[in-house]
C-alpha positions as CSV (number, residue, x, y, z in Angstrom):
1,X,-4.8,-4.7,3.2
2,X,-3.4,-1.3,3.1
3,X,-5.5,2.1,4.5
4,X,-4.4,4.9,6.6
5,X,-7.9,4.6,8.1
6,X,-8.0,2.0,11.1
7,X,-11.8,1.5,11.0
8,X,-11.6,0.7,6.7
9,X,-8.3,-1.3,7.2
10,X,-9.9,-3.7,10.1
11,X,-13.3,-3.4,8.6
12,X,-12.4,-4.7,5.2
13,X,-10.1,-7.4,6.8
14,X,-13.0,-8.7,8.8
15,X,-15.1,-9.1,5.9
16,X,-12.1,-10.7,3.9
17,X,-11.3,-13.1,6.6
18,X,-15.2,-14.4,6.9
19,X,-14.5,-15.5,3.6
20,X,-13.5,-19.2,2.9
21,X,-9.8,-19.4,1.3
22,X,-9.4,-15.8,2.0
23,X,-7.0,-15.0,4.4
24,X,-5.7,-12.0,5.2
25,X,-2.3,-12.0,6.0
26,X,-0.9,-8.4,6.6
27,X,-2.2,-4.8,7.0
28,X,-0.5,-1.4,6.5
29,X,-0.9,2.0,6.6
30,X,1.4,4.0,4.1
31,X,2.5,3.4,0.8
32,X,5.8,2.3,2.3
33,X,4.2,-0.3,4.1
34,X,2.7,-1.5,1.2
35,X,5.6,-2.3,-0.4
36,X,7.3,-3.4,2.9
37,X,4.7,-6.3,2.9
38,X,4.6,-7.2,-0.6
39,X,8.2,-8.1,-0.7
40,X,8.4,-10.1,3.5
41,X,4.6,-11.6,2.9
42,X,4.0,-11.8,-0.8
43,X,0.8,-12.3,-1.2
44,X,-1.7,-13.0,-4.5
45,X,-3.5,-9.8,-3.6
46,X,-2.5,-6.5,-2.4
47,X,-5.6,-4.7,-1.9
48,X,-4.2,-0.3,-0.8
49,X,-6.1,2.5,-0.8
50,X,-5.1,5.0,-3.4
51,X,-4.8,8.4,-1.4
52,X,-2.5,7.7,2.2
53,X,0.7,9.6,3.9
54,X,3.9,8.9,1.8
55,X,4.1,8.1,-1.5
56,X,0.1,7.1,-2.4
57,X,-1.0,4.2,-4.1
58,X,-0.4,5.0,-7.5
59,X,3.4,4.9,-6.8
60,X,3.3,2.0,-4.2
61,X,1.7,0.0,-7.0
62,X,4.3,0.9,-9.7
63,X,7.0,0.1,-7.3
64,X,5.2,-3.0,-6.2
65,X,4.5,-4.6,-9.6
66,X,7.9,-3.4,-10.5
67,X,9.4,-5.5,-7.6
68,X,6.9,-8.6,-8.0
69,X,4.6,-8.6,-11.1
70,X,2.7,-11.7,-10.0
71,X,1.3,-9.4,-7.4
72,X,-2.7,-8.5,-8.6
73,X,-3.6,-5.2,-7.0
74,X,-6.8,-3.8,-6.1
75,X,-6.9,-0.1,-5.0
76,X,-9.4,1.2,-2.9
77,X,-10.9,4.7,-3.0
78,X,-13.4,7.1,-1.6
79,X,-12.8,9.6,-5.0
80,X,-15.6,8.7,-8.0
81,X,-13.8,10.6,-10.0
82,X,-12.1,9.1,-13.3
83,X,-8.3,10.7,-12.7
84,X,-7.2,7.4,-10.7
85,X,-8.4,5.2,-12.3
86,X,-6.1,5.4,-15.5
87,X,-3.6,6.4,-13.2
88,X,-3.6,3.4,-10.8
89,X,-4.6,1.0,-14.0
90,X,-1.2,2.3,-15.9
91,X,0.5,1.9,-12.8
92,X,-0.5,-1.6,-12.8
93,X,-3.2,-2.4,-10.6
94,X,-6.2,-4.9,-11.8
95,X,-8.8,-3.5,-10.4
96,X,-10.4,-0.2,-8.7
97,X,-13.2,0.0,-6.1
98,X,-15.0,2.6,-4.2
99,X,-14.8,2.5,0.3
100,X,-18.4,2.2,-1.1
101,X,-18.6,-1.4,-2.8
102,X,-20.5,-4.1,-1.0
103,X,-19.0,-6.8,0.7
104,X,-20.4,-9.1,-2.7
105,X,-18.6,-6.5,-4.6
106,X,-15.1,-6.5,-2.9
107,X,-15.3,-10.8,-3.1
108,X,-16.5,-10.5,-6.9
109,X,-13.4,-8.3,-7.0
110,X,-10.4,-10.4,-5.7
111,X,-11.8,-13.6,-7.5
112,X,-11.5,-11.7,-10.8
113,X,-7.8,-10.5,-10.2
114,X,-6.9,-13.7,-9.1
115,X,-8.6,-15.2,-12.6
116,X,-6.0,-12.9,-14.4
117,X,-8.9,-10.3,-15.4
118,X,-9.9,-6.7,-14.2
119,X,-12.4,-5.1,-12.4
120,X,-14.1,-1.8,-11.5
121,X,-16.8,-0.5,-9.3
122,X,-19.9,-0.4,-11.0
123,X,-20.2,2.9,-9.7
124,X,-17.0,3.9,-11.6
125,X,-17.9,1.9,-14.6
126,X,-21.0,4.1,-14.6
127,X,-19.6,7.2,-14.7
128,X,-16.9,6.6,-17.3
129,X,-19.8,5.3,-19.6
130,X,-21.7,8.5,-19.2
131,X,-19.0,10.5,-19.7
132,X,-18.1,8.3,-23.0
133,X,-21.4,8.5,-24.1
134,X,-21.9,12.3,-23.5
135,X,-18.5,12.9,-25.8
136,X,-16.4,13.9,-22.7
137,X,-13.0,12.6,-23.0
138,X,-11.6,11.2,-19.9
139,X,-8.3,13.9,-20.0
140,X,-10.7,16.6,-19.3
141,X,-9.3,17.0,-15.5
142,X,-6.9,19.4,-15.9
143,X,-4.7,17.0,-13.3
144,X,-5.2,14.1,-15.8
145,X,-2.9,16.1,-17.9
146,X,-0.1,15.9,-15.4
147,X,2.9,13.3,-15.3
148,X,2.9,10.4,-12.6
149,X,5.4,12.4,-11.1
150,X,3.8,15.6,-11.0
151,X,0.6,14.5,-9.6
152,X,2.8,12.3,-6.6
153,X,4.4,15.9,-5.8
154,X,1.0,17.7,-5.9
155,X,-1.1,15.3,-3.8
156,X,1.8,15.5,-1.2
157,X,1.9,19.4,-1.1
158,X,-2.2,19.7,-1.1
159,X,-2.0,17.9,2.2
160,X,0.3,20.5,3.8
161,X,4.3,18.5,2.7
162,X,7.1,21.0,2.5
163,X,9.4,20.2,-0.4
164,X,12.3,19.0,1.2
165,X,9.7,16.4,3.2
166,X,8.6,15.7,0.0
167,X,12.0,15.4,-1.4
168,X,12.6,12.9,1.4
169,X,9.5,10.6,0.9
170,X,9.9,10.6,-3.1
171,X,13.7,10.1,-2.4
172,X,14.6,13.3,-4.6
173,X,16.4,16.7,-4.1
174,X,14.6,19.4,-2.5
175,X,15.4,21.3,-6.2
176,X,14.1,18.3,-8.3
177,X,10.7,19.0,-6.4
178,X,10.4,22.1,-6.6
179,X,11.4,22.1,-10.9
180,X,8.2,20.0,-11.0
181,X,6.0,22.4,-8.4
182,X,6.7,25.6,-10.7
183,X,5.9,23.1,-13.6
184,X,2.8,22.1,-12.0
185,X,2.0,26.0,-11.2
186,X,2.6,27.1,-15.0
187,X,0.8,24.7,-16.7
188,X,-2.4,25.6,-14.0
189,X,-1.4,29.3,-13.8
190,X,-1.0,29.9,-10.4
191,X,1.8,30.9,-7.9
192,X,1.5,29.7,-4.9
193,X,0.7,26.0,-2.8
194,X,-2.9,27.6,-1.6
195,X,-3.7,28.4,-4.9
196,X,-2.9,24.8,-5.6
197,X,-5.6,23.4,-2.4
198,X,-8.0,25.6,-4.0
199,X,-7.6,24.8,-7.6
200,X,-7.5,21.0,-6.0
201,X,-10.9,21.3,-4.5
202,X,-12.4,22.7,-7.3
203,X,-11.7,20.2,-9.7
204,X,-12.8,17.5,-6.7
205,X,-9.4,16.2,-6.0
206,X,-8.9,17.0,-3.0
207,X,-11.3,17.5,-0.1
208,X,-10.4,20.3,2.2
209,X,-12.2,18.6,5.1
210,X,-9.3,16.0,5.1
211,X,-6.9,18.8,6.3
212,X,-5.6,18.7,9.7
């Protein structure tokens, strides 16, 4: 289990651990981690939260299925919205759940990955069937437009990363960064990183109450 959040991390774990056969057998707290454990513990299920410090879920699970495909992965999200789930599902993970699911839910959840099949909150289910029935297609986010890589480089600027930190956590240049920033800043005409938080927040991607 894998959550920048102490209380969600050891929460979920209790409930996990209640359950016969399930045993949790590691926790993180960064995308790193995440990968850190799947290759020392390897477990059936890696079960990471999709926005935390580092490189985020979406790229701990490509790196993760890349290293161990046997690995099912579950992310775990506070965002409704339907940008990460196509994200995270490409990337490789099995199933997608909300910090809101029930404990039922989260159980339902792992038994299906471990089957071999996938799984999304119903919440999430909804919404992506309303939107499908209502004729909106699920690219309209302008973010959903953006490349993996683009949208790993934006969620780490939103939250305040200067682009050689970036360049460090993505293991890039410092100029290979900031090619995809002003990439990022054309195709949403703007010019700056503030005009990127905003522009964030106003298509609900980022919550400006997370900032420090």
């Amino acid at each position: 289990m894998v959550d920048d959040h102490d209380l969600v991390r050891m929460g979920i774990s209790r409930i996990l651990n209640d359950i016969d056969d399930f045993n949790v057998v590691g926790t993180g707290s960064s995308g790193e981690e995440a990968i850190t454990l799947a290759k020392t513990l390897n477990p059936d299920v890696l079960m990471i939260d999709v926005k935390m410090p580092g490189i985020g879920g979406v790229e701990a699970t490509k790196r993760v299925k890349l290293a161990n495909e046997n690995i099912k992965i579950i992310a775990v999200t506070s965002c409704e919205d339907d940008l990460y789930p196509s994200k995270l599902m490409r990337a490789g993970a099995s199933a997608y759940l909300t910090k809101r699911a029930t404990p039922d839910e989260m159980i339902e959840a792992v038994n299906k990955v471990v089957a071999g099949k996938t799984y999304m909150s119903s919440e999430i289910a909804q919404q992506l069937a309303l939107k499908s029935s209502a004729g909106i297609k699920g690219d309209d986010s302008p973010f959903e437009k953006l490349s993996d890589r683009e949208l790993q480089v934006v969620m780490l600027a939103i939250t305040g990363k200067k682009p050689n930190e970036i360049a460090e956590i993505l293991n890039v240049s410092a100029k290979t960064v900031n090619s995809f920033r002003y990439r990022v800043f054309e195709k949403f005409r703007i010019s700056s990183d503030v005009e990127l938080v905003l522009f964030a927040v106003k298509h609900k991607i980022f919550d400006v109450d997370t900032l420090e």
